[in-house]
N, C-alpha and C positions, 0 to 999 in steps of 0.2 A: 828568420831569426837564427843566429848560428846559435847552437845548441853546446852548451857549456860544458865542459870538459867533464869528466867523472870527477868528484872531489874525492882531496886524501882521508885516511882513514882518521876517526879521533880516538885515543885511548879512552877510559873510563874516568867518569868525574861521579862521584858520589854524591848526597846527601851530607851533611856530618851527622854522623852515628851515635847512636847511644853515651854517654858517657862510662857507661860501667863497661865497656869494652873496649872502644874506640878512641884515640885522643882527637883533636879537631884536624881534620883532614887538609894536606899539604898538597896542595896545587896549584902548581907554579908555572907550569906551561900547555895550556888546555891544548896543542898539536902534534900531529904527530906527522915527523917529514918523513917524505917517501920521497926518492929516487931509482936511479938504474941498478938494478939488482947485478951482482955476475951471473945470474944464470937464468934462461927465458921460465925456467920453472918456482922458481925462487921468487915470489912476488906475493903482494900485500894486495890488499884491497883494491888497489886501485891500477891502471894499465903502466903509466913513468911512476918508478920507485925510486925512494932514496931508502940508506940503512936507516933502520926505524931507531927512533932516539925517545924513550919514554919518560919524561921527568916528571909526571905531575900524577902518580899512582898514589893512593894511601900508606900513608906512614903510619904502620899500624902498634900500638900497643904491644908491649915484650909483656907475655900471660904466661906464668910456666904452667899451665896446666892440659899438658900435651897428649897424657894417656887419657883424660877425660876427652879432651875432643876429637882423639880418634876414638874413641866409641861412639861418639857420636855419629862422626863422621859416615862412620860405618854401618849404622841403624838406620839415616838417613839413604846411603844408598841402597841399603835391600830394599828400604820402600819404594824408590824410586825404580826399581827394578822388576819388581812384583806388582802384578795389576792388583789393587783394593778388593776384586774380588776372591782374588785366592790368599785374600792373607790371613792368620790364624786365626779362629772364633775365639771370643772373649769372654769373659765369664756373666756374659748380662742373660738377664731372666727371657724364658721362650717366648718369640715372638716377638724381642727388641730389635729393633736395626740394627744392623752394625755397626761403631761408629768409624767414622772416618780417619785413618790417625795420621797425627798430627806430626809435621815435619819438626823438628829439634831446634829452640834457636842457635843463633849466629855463635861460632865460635870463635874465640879471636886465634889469632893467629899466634903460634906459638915465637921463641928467641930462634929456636933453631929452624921452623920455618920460613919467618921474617929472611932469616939470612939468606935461604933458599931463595925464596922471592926476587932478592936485590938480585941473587944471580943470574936467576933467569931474566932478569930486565935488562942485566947488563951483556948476558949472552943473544941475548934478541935485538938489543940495540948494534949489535957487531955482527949482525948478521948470521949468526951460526944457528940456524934452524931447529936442527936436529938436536942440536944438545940444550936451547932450551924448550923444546918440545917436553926433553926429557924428566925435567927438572920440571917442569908444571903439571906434569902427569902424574907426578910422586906429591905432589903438593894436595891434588883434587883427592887424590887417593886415601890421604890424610886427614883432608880438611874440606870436604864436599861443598859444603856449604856455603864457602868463603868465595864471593864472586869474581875478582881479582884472577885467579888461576886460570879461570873460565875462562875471559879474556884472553889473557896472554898464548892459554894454549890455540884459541881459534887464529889468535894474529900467527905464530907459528906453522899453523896446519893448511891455512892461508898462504902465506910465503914458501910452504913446500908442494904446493900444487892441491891440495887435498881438501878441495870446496866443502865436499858432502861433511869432513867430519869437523872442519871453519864453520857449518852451519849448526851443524850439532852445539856445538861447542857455545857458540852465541845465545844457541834458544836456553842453553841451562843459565846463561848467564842470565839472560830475561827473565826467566823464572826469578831466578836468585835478587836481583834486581830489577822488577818491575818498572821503578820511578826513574830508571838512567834512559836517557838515550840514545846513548851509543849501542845499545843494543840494536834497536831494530833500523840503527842507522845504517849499521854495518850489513845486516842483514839485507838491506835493502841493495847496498854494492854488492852483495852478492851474487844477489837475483837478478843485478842489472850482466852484470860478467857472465851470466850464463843466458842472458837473454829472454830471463822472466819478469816482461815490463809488468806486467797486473802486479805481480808479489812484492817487486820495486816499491810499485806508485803507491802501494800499501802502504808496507815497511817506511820509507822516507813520510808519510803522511802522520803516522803515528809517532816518527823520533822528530817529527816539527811541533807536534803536538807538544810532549814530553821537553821541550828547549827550550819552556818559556824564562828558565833561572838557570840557562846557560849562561854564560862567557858572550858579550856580544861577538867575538869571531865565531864561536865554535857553534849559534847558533846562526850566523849568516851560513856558514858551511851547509847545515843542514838544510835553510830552508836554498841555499845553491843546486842542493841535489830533487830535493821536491821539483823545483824549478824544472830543470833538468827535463822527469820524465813528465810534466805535463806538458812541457814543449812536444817531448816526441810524441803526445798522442793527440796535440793539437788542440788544448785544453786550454784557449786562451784566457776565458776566463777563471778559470783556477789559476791561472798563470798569474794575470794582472793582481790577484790577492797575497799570492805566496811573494811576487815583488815587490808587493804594497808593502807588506812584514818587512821583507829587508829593506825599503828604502826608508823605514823607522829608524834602522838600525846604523845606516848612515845614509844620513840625509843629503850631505851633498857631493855622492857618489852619482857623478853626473851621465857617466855612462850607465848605472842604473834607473838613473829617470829615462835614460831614451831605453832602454831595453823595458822597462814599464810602459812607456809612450805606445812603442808598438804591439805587445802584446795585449794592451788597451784599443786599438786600432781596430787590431786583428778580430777583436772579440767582438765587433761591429760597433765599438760605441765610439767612431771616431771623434765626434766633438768632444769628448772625456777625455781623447790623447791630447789634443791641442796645447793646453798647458805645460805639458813635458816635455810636448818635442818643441815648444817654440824656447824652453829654458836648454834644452839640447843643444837648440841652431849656436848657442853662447860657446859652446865648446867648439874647437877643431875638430876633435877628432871624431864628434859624433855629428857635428853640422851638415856631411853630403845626405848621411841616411835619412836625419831626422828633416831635411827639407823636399828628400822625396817622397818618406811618407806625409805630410803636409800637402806638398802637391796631390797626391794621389787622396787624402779625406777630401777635398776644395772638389774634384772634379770626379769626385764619386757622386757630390753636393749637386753636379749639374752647373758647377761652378770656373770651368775651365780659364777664363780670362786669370780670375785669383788664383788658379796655380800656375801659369805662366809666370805671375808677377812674382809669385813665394822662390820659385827657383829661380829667377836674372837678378834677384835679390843676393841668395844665396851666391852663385854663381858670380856676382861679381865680388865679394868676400876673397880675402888670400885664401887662397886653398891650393890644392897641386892640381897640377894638370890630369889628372886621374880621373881625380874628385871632380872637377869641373866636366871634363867629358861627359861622367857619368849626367850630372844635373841639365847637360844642352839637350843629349841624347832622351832623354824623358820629356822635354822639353819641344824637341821635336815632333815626338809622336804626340804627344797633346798637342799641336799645331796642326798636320795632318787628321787627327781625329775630327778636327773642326773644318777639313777640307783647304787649310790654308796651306800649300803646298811648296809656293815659294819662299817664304818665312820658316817651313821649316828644311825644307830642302840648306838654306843659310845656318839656323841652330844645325843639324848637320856634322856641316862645313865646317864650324867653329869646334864641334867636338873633336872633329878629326884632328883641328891645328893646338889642340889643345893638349891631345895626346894619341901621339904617332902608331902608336902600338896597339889603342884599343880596339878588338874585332869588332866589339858591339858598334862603334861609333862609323868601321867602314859599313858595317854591315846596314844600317840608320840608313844611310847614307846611300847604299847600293840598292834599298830598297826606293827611298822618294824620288831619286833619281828616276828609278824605271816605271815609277808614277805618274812623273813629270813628261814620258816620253821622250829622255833624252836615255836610250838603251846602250848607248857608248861610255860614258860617263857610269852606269850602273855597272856594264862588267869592269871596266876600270876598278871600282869602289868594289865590288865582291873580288877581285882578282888579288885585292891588298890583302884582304880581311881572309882570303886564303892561306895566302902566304905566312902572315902571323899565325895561322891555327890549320895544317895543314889535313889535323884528324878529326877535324870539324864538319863532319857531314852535310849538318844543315845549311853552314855557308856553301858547301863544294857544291851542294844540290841547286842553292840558287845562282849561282856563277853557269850552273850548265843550264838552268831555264830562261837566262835571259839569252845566251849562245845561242840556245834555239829560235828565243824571238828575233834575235839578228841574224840567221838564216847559217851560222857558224854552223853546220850540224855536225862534220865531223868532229872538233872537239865536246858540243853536246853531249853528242853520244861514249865519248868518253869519259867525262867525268861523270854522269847519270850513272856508266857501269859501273866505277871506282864508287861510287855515292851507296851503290846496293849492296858491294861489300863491305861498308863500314858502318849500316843503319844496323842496329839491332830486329832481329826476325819477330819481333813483337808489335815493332811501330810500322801497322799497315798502313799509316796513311801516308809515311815517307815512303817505304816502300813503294805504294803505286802510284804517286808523284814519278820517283826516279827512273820508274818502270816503263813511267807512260815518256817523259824524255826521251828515254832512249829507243824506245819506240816507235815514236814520230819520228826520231831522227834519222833510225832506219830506215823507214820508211821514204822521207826523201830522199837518202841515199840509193832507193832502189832494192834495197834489201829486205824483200819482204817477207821470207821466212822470218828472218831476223827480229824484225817488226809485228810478226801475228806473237811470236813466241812472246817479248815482251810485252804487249800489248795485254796479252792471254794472263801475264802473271799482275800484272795491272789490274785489271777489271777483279782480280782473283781476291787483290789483297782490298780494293775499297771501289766497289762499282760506279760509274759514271758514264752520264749521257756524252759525254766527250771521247772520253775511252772506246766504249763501245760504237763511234763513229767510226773514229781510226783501226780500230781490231775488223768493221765491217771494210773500208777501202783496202787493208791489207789481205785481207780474206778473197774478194774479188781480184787484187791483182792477182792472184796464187790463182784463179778461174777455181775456186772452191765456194762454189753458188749460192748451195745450204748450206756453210757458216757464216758468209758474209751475210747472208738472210737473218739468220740470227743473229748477231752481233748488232744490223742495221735497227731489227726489229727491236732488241733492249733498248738501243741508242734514245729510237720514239719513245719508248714508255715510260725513259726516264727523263727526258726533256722534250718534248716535241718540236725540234727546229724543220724550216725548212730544208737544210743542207741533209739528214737525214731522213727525210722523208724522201727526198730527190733521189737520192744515194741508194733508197730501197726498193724504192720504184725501177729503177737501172736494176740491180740485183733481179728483182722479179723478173726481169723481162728478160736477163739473162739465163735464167733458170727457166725459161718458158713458162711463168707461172703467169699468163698474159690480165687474165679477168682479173687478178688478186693487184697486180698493177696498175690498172686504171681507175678503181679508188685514192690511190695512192699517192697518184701523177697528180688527180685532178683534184687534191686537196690544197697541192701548194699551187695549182693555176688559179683556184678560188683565192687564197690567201695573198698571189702575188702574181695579180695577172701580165706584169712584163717578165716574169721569168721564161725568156725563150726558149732551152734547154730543156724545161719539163716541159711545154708545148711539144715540140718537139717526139720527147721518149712518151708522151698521153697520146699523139699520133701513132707510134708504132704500136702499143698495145692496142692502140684501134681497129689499126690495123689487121695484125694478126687475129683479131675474133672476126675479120670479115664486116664492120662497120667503115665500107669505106667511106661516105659520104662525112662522117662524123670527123674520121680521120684527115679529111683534106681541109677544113675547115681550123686542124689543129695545126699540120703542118702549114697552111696561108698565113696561120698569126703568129709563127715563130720565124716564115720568112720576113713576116714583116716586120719583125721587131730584130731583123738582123743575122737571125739564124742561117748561114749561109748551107750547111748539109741538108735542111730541109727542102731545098730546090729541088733536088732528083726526088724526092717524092710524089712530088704534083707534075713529072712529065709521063 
C-alpha cells in the first residue's frame, strides 16, 4: 500500500463559545493551503507548502476591558510558570491542603487586540514569519489565555524552522482548548517530521478522536493522517477501521474502497476484502490492483484455477498495456506454481508484447524460459530486462547464472563481479549467489586462485553444500590438500552427494591420508556400485595400506566397468 502523503496543516475550529464573551464563531474555510515556501527553512507543518491563507479563525467580540485582562493574563502566567508547590500559603487553618488554584476564565479579546490578531493573520498568510511571530508574542503576553494566539504563534515558529518551540506552543494551545483537534493533530505532524512514529500514532489517534463534529473534509484529513502512520507500522487492522470512518465520510470514494479492500486483505481477513475490491475492479484506475489482490485471496484459498480466471478477466478489460503486463505476469507465476510451464511460459510472452518496457515481464519471462530448458531464450529474456534496468542487480545476477549454465563463462564471470559491486553488503544471500558465479567461472576458466578467493567469500556470506564442492576442487587445483580437505569435508555435512564424497576421497589420498580414504571411497561404491572412478581411487588407498589382494579386486571392477588407468595396476 503506498503510504499517503503527510497531510496539510488545519487552523483551529472552535466550539461556539459562551455567549457573554464570544459571538458565534465565523468559519468559513476549515483549510489551510500549504505550498513552496522561498526558503528550505521557512515551512509549515507539512514537507510541499503553500503561503498559509487563514480564513476561518474566530471573529471575536470588540470587549474594551483590556487592563482587566491583562491582569489576568498575567496571574494566569505566573501560575503557569511556578510549580503548585512553591506557590504562596493561604490563609486556611493548620493542617488544610493547599488548594490548588484556580486558572482565570476566558478573556475576550480586546478592539485593539482583535486588530492585532487580523494582523498577524494577514502577515502569516503572506508569508512573513518573523513579523507575525512578533505580533502573536505580544498578544499571548497580553492575553495568555486566549487560544487563538497559541496557534498562530506555533504555525509561525513552525515555518521558521523552530519545532521544539511549534510544539510548545501547541501543547498551551491544548491546554487552553482541550475539545479542538487541531491540537494534537498538529502535534502529531510534528512528531511525524521528526520521526517520532509512537508520539505520531498518538497524537493523530487522539485529534480523530476529537473530529467527530468536524467539517467532513477536515475530519477525513485527520483520520488521512491516523491512516498514514498505521500503515507505517503495519497496523492493518487499525488501518481497515480508520478507513472504515472515512469511507462513511464518502462513500463512493472508489479508490478508498480499494485502499480499504487491501488493508482489509492485509489484516488476513481476505474474504472481508472481496466486496471492495470486486466494487474496485469497476474503476480503471483501481481495477489492475484490486484484481491482483483477488487473485492473490483465491490462491491463498488453495484456489488457484479461480485466480487465473479473476485476472484473464480483468486482463481482457481496456486497460493499458502496463496494467495488463502487470495482471499476465501474476498470472504467470500462478501457472508455474501449478507446474504448468508452457501456459505460463505464453502469459509470459503476452506480458512482454503487452508492454515493451516492463523489466518484471522480461524478467517472468527469463525465469520460465530457463525452467522450460530453453537457456538461450532465458539470457535473451534477462538480456532485455537488463538493458531496461541496467542498476538492477537482481536481473544482472540472473543473466550471469544462466551465462554460466550456457557454459558463457567469461561473460559470467563478468557480470557476477559487476553484480557484487552493486548488491548492498547486507543481502548475504546475493552476495554469495554472485560470489559463487563468479567463482565457478573462474574456475573453469582455470583461474583458480581467482575462484578459491570467490568461492571463500561465498561460503562466507551464506554456506552451502555446493559452494564448499567448488571452494574444495579449487583448493586441490592450487595442490593445497588441507583446504580442499576441508572445504570437501563441509561440502558432506552439508549435503552428502556422491560427487563430494568422490572429490574427498581424491583429496585424501592426495594428502596421503590413505585409511581416512577408504571409508570414504567405499561409501559411494556401496551407494553406486558402477561408479568406475571411485573403484578405482578405493584401489589405490588399498593399495597404499598394503591390502593388495583387496586392492586388485577393486581395480578388476573398475577395469571392467571401463576404467581404462586401472589396467597398469593389475600388471
Amino acid at each position: 500500500m503506498n503510504t499517503p502523503p503527510l497531510p496539510s496543516l488545519l487552523a483551529p475550529a472552535f466550539p461556539a463559545p459562551a455567549r457573554s464573551f464570544w459571538r458565534r464563531a465565523a468559519l468559513t474555510s476549515l483549510t489551510l493551503a500549504l505550498a513552496a515556501a522561498p526558503l528550505a527553512q521557512a515551512q509549515t507543518m507539512v514537507d510541499t507548502l503553500q503561503t498559509i491563507n487563514i480564513s476561518n479563525t474566530l471573529d471575536q467580540q470588540n470587549v474594551s476591558s483590556g487592563q482587566a485582562a491583562l491582569d489576568r493574563a498575567r496571574a494566569l502566567q505566573t501560575q503557569l510558570t511556578q510549580p503548585a508547590a512553591q506557590a504562596a500559603p493561604t490563609s486556611a487553618a493548620p493542617g488544610a491542603a493547599n488548594p490548588v488554584p484556580t486558572a482565570p476564565a476566558a478573556t475576550p479579546l480586546t478592539d485593539a487586540q482583535s486588530a492585532k490578531l487580523k494582523t498577524a493573520k494577514t502577515l502569516l498568510s503572506q508569508s512573513k514569519w518573523s513579523e507575525a511571530r512578533a505580533i502573536y508574542e505580544e498578544l499571548i503576553a497580553e492575553n495568555y489565555q486566549q487560544p487563538e494566539p497559541h496557534f498562530g504563534l506555533a504555525l509561525s515558529l513552525f515555518s521558521l524552522g523552530d519545532l521544539t518551540g511549534a510544539r510548545f506552543e501547541l501543547n498551551q494551545f491544548v491546554a487552553l482548548a482541550p475539545n479542538s483537534f487541531e491540537g494534537p493533530y498538529n502535534l502529531g505532524i510534528i512528531a511525524s517530521r521528526n520521526q517520532e512514529y509512537d508520539e505520531a500514532l498518538k497524537q493523530f489517534t487522539a485529534a480523530a478522536a476529537l473530529s467527530a463534529q468536524a467539517t467532513p473534509a477536515a475530519r477525513r484529513q485527520v483520520l488521512e493522517a491516523l491512516a498514514g502512520e498505521q500503515n507505517r507500522r503495519q497496523d492493518y487492522a487499525g488501518l481497515s477501521s480508520t478507513l472504515s470512518a472515512a469511507l462513511a465520510i464518502d462513500p463512493n470514494d472508489v479508490n478508498l474502497q480499494y485502499r480499504l479492500g487491501q488493508a482489509v486483505a492485509l489484516s488476513a481477513n481476505g474474504a472481508g476484502a472481496l466486496p471492495l475490491l470486486y466494487a474496485a475492479l469497476q474503476n480503471d484506475a483501481t481495477r489492475p490492483g484490486a484484481a491482483l489482490l483477488i487473485a492473490d485471496i483465491y490462491a491463498k484459498q488453495q484456489l488457484p484455477d479461480r485466480a487465473v480466471r479473476e485476472l484473464d478477466n480483468a486482463a481482457g478489460q481496456f486497460m493499458s498495456g502496463t496494467d495488463r503486463a502487470r495482471l499476465l505476469v501474476r498470472k504467470a507465476q500462478l501457472l508455474e506454481g501449478q507446474k504448468l510451464l508452457k501456459p505460463a511460459v505464453q502469459a509470459a510472452q503476452e506480458a512482454v508484447k503487452s508492454d515493451s518496457r516492463s523489466v518484471s515481464a522480461y524478467a517472468a519471462l527469463g525465469g520460465l524460459l530457463a525452467s522450460s530448458g530453453d537457456l538461450g531464450g532465458s539470457a535473451d529474456a534477462w538480456k532485455k530486462a537488463v538493458q531496461l534496468d541496467p542498476k538492477n542487480a537482481s536481473v544482472l545476477l540472473n543473466l550471469a547464472a544462466v551465462q554460466l549454465a550456457l557454459g558463457q563463462n567469461p561473460e559470467a564471470r563478468h557480470n557476477a563481479a559487476v553484480t557484487l559491486t552493486m548488491t548492498p553488503s547486507d543481502d548475504n544471500a546475493a552476495l554469495a549467489r554472485a560470489a559463487f558465479v563468479q567463482g565457478v567461472a573462474a574456475y573453469r576458466l582455470k583461474d583458480y586462485a581467482a575462484a578459491a578467493k570467490a568461492l571463500d567469500l561465498s561460503a562466507a556470506k551464506q554456506a552451502s553444500a555446493e559452494t564448499s564442492l567448488w571452494l574444495g576442487l579449487s583448493r586441490y587445483a592450487l595442490k593445497d590438500y588441507p583446504a580442499a580437505i576441508t572445504a570437501l569435508t563441509n561440502s558432506v555435512q552439508l549435503g552428502s552427494t556422491l560427487t563430494a564424497r568422490l572429490n574427498l576421497g581424491a583429496a585424501l589420498l592426495a594428502a596421503g591420508r590413505f585409511a581416512e580414504a577408504e571409508p570414504t571411497l567405499r561409501s559411494v561404491v556401496v551407494e553406486d556400485p558402477k561408479n568406475a572412478a571411485a573403484w578405482y581411487q578405493l584401489g589405490l588407498s588399498r593399495k597404499a595400506q598394503g591390502k593388495d589382494a583387496e586392492a586388485r579386486t577393486s581395480f578388476a571392477t573398475a577395469v571392467k566397468l571401463g576404467y581404462a588407468p586401472a589396467n597398469a595396476e593389475l600388471k
